[in-house]
C-alpha positions as a Markdown table, in Angstrom:
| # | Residue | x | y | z |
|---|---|---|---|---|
| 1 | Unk | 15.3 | 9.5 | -12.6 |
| 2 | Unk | 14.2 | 12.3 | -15.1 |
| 3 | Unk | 13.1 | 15.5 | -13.2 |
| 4 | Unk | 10.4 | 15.9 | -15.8 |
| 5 | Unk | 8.3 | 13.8 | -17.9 |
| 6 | Unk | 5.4 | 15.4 | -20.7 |
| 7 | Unk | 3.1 | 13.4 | -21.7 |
| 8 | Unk | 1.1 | 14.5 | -24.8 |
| 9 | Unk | -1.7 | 12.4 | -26.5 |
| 10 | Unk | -2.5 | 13.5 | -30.3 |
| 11 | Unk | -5.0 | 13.4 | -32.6 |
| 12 | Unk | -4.9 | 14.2 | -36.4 |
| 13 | Unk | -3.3 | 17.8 | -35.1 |
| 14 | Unk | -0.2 | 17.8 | -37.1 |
| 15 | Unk | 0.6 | 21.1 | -37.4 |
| 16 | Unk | -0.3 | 22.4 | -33.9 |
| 17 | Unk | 1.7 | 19.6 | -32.1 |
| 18 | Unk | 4.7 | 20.7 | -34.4 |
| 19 | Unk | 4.3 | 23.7 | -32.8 |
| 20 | Unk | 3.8 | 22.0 | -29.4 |
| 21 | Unk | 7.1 | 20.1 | -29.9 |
| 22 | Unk | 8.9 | 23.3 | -31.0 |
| 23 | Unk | 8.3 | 25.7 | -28.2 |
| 24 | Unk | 9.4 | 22.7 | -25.6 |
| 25 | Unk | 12.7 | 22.0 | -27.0 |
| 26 | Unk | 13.0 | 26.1 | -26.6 |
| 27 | Unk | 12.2 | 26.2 | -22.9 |
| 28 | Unk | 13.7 | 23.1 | -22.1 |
| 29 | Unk | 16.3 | 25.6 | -19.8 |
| 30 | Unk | 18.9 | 22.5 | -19.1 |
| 31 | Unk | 15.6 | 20.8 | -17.3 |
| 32 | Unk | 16.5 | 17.2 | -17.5 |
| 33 | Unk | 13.1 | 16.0 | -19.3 |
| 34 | Unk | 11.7 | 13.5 | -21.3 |
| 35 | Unk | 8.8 | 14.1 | -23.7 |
| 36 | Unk | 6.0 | 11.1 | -25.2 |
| 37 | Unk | 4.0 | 11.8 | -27.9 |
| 38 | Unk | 1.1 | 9.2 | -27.7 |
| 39 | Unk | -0.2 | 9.0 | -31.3 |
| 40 | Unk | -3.9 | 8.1 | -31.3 |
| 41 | Unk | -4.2 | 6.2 | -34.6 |
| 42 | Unk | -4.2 | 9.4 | -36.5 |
| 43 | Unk | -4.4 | 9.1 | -40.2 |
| 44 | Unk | -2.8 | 12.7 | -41.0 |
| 45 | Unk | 1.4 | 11.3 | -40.9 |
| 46 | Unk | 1.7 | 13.2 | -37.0 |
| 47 | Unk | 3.3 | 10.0 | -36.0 |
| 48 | Unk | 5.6 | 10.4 | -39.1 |
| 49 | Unk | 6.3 | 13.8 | -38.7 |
| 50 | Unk | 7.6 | 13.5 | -35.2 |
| 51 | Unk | 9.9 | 10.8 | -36.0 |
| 52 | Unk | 11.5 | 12.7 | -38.7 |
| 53 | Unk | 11.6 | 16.4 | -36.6 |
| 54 | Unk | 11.8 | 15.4 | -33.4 |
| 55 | Unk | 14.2 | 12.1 | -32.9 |
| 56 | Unk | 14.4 | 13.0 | -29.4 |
| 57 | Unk | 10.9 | 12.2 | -28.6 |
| 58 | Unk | 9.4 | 9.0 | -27.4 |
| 59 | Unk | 6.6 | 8.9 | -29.9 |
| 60 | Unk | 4.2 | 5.7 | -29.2 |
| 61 | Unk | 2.1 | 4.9 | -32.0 |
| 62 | Unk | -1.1 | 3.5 | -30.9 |
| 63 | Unk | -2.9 | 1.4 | -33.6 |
| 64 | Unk | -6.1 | 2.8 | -31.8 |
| 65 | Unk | -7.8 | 5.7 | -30.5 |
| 66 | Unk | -7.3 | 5.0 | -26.5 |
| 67 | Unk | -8.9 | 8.2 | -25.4 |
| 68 | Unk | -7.3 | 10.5 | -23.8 |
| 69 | Unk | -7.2 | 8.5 | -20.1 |
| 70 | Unk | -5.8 | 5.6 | -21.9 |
| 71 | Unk | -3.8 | 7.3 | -23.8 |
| 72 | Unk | -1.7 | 9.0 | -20.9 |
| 73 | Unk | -1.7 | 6.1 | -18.9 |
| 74 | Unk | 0.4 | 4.1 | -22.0 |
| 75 | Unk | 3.2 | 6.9 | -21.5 |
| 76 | Unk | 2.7 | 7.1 | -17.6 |
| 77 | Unk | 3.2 | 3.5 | -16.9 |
| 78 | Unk | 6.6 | 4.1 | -18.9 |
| 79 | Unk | 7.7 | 7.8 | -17.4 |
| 80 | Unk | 10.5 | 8.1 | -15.2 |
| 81 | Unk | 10.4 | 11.8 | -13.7 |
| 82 | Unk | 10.2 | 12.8 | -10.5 |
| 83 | Unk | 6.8 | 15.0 | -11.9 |
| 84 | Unk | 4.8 | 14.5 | -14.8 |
| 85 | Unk | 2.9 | 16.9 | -17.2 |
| 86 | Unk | -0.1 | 15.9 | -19.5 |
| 87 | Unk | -0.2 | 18.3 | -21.9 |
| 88 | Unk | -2.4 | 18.9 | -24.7 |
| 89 | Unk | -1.1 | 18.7 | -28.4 |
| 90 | Unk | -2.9 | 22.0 | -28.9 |
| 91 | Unk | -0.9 | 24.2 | -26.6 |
| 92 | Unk | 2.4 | 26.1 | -26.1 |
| 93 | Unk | 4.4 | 26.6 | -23.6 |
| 94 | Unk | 6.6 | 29.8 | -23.2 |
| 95 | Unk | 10.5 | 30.0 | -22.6 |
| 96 | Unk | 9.8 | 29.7 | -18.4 |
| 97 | Unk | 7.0 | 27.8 | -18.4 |
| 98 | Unk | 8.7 | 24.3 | -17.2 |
| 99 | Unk | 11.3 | 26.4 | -14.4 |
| 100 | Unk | 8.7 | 28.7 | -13.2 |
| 101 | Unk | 6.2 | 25.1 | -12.5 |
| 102 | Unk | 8.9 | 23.2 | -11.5 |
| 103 | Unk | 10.0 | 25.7 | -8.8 |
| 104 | Unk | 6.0 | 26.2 | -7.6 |
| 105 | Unk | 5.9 | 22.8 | -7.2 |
| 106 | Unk | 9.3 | 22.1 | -5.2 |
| 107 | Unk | 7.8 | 25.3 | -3.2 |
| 108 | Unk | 4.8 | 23.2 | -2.2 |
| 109 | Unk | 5.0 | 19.7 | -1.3 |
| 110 | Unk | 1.2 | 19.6 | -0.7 |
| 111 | Unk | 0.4 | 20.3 | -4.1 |
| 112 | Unk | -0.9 | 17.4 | -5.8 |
| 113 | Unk | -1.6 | 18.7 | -9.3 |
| 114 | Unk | -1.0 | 22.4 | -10.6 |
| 115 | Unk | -2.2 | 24.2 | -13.5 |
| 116 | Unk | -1.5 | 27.3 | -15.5 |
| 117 | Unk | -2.9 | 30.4 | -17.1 |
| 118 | Unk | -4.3 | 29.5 | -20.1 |
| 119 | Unk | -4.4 | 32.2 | -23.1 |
| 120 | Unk | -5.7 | 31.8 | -26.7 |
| 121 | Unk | -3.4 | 32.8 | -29.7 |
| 122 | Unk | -4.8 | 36.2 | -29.1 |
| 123 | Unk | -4.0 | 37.3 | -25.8 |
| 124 | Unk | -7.4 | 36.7 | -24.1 |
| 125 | Unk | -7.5 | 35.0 | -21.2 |
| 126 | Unk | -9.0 | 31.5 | -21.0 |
| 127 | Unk | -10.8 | 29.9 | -18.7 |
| 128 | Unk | -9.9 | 26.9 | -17.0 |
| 129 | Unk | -11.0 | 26.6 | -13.7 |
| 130 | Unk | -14.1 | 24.8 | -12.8 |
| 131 | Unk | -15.7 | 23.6 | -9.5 |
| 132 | Unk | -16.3 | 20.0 | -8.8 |
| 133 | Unk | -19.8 | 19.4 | -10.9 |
| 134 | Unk | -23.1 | 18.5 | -9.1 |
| 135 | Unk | -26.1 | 16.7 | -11.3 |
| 136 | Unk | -27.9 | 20.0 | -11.4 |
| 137 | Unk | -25.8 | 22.1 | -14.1 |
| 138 | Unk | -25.0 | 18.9 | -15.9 |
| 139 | Unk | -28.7 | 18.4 | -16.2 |
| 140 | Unk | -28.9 | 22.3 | -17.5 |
| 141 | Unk | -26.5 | 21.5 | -19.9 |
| 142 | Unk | -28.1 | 18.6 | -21.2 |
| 143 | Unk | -31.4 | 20.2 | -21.9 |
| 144 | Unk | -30.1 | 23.0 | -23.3 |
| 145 | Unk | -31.4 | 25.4 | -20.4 |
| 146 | Unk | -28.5 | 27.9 | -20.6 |
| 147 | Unk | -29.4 | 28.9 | -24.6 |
| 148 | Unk | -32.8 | 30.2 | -23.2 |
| 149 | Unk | -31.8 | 31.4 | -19.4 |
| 150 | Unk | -28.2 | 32.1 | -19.3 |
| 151 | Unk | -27.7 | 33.4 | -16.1 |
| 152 | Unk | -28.1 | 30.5 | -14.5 |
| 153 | Unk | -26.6 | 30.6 | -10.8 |
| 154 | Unk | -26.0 | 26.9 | -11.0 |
| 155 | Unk | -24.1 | 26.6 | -14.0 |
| 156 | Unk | -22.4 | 30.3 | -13.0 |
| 157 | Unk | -21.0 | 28.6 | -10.2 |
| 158 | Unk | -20.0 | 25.3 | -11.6 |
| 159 | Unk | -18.1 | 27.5 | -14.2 |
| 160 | Unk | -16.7 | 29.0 | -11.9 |
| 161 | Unk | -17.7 | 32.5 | -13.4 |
| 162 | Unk | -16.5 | 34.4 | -10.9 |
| 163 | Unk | -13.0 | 32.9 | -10.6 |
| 164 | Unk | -10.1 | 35.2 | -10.5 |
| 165 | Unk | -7.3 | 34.5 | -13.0 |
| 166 | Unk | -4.9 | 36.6 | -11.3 |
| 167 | Unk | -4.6 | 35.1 | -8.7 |
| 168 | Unk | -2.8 | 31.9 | -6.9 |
| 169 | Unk | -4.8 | 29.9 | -5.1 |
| 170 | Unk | -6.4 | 26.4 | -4.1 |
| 171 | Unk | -9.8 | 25.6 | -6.7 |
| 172 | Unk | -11.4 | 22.2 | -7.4 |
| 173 | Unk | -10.3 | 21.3 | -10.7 |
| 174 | Unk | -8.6 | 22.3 | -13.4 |
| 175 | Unk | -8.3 | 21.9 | -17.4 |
| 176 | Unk | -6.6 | 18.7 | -18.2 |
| 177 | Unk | -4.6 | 20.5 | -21.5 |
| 178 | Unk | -2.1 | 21.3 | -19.0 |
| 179 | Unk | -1.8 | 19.1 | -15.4 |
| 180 | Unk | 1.9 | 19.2 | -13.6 |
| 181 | Unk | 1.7 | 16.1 | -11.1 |
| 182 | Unk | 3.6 | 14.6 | -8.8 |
| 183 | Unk | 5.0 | 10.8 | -9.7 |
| 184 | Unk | 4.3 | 10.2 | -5.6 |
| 185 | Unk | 1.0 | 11.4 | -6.3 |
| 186 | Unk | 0.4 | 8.8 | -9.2 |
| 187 | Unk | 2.1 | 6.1 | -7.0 |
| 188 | Unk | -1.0 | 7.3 | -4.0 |
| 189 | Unk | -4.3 | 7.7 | -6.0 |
| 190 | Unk | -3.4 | 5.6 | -9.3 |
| 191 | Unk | -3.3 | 6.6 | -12.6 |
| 192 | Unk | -6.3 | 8.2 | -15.0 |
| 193 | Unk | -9.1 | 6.1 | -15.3 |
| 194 | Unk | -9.6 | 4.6 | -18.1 |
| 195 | Unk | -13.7 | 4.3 | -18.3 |
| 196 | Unk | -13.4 | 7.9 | -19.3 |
| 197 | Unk | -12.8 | 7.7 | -22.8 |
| 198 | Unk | -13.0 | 11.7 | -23.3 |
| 199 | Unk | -14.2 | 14.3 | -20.6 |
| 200 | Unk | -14.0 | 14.4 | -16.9 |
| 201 | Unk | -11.2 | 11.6 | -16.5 |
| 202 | Unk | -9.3 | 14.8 | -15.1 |
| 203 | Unk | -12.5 | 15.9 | -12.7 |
| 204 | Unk | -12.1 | 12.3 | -11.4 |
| 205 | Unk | -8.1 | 13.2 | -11.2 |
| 206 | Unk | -9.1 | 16.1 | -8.8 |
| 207 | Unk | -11.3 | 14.7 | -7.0 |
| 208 | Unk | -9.0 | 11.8 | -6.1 |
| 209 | Unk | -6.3 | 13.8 | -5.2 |
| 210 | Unk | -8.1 | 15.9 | -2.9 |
| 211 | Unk | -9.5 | 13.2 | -0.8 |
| 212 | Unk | -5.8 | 11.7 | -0.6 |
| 213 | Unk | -5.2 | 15.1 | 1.2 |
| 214 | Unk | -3.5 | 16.5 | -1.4 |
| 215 | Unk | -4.3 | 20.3 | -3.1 |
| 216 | Unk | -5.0 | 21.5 | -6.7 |
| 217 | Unk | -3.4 | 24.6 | -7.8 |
| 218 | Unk | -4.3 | 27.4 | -9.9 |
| 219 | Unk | -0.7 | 29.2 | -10.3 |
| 220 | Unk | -1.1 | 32.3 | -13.0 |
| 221 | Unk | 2.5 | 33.1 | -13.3 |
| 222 | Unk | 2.9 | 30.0 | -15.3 |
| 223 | Unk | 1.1 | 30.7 | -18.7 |
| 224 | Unk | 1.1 | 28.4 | -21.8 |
| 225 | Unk | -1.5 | 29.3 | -24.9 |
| 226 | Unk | -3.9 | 27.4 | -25.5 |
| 227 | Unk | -5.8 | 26.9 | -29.1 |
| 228 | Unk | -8.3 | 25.0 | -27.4 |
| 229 | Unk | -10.6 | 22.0 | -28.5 |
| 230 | Unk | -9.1 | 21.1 | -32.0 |
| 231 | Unk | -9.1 | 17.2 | -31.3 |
| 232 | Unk | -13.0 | 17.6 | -30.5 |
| 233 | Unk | -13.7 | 19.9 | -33.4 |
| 234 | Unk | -12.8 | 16.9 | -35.8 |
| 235 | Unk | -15.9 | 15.3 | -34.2 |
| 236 | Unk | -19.5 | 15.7 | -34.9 |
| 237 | Unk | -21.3 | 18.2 | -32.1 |
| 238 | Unk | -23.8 | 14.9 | -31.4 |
| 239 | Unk | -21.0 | 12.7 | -30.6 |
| 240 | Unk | -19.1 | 14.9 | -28.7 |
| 241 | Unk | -22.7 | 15.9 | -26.4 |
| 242 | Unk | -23.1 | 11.5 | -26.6 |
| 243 | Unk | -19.6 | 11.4 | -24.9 |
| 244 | Unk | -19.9 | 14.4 | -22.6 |
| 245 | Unk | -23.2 | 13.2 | -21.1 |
| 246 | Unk | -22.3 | 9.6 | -21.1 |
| 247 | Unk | -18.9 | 10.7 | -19.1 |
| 248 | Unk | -20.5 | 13.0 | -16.6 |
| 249 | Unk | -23.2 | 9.9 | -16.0 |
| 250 | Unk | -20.1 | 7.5 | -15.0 |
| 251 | Unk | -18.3 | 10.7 | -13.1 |
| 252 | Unk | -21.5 | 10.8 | -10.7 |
| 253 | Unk | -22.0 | 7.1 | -10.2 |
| 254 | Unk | -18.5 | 6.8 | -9.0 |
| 255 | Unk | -18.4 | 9.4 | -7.0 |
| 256 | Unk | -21.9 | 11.0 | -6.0 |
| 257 | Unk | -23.3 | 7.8 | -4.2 |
């Protein structure tokens, strides 16, 4: 068995998963690891590209979009480590990323899904940490409330707008760019769910692993950086709100009864 296996699912993002790819195989640090790229049908030569940079990937070309639950689960069903990382093409990781989560995670056999401190390219930090959602912000969202009133203590606290980012400790959720799980964890709660094509399929993660008594992590002294959102961007701001809202609906049917 691997110790580690990343998972990354990729869209038309050449360039930034080259990048992706590159700052792995520097802080690989003799971790015995295995690394999928699951190629979305893109149509820019990513899947190309990492078979002719990085031989040492497992690079599954889908002839499909699958979504970034489907997509995952493809790899997942085929990983061998003892933990598994789904990590966004858009990010990367620095030289002690991988041995700093690793140890965290050894250190805490209750954790059942850890996540990082997230940066842009410029320094700033990111936000990443949101509480579990109730239909009331969603609603906000959806009519647009927070462009007219946006002090909203609703949507504040579903954002999580007072969260500290310097500090470890237990939260709800957390961004699915970068998610360090447990393959006993998998084997408990089962794998992403798949009727999330895009958005919330890692809420539903959480929320899962929490009730099987497990806890999610925020852990700050592990920092990747984030470009954030580039696979969306591609896509029209109506579809992406279509897919949002139409995730969020099947997010509080399953689990708000």
């Amino acid at each position: 068995m691997k110790k580690l296996s990343i998972v990354i699912v990729s869209w038309n993002i050449k360039d930034l998963l080259r990048k992706c790819l590159k700052s792995i195989d520097e802080g690989r640090e003799g971790i015995d690891l295995e690394v999928f790229v699951v190629d979305n049908a893109s149509h820019d030569n990513s899947a190309e590209m990492v078979n002719e940079e990085f031989p040492w990937v497992k690079l599954i070309a889908s002839k499909k979009n699958l979504g970034f639950a489907g997509g995952n689960n493809v790899a997942i069903r085929q990983a061998e480590g003892e933990y598994i990382l789904l990590l966004n093409p858009d990010t990367e990781i620095f030289p002690d990323t991988l041995k700093r989560s690793l140890s965290f995670m050894e250190n805490h056999p209750n954790c059942g899904a850890m996540g990082c401190k997230m940066i842009y390219p410029d320094g700033r930090d990111q936000a990443s940490v949101r509480r579990f959602p109730t239909w009331w912000p969603i609603f906000l969202m959806l009519i647009k409330a927070p462009k007219i009133f946006p002090q909203l203590k609703a949507l504040k606290h579903y954002l999580a707008e007072d969260f500290d980012y310097g500090k470890e400790q237990t939260v709800d959720q957390i961004m699915g760019a970068f998610m360090l799980i447990p393959r006993s964890v998998f084997d408990k709660v089962g794998i992403l769910d798949e009727r999330f094509f895009n958005w919330f399929e890692e809420v539903d993660m959480c929320r899962r692993i929490w009730r099987a008594g497990y806890k999610i992590y925020y852990f700050p002294e592990t920092k990747i950086i984030h470009h954030g959102g580039k696979s969306f961007s591609q896509e029209t701001l109506i579809k992406n709100q279509k897919v949002f809202f139409s995730s969020a609906l099947k997010y509080f049917l399953k689990h708000l009864k």
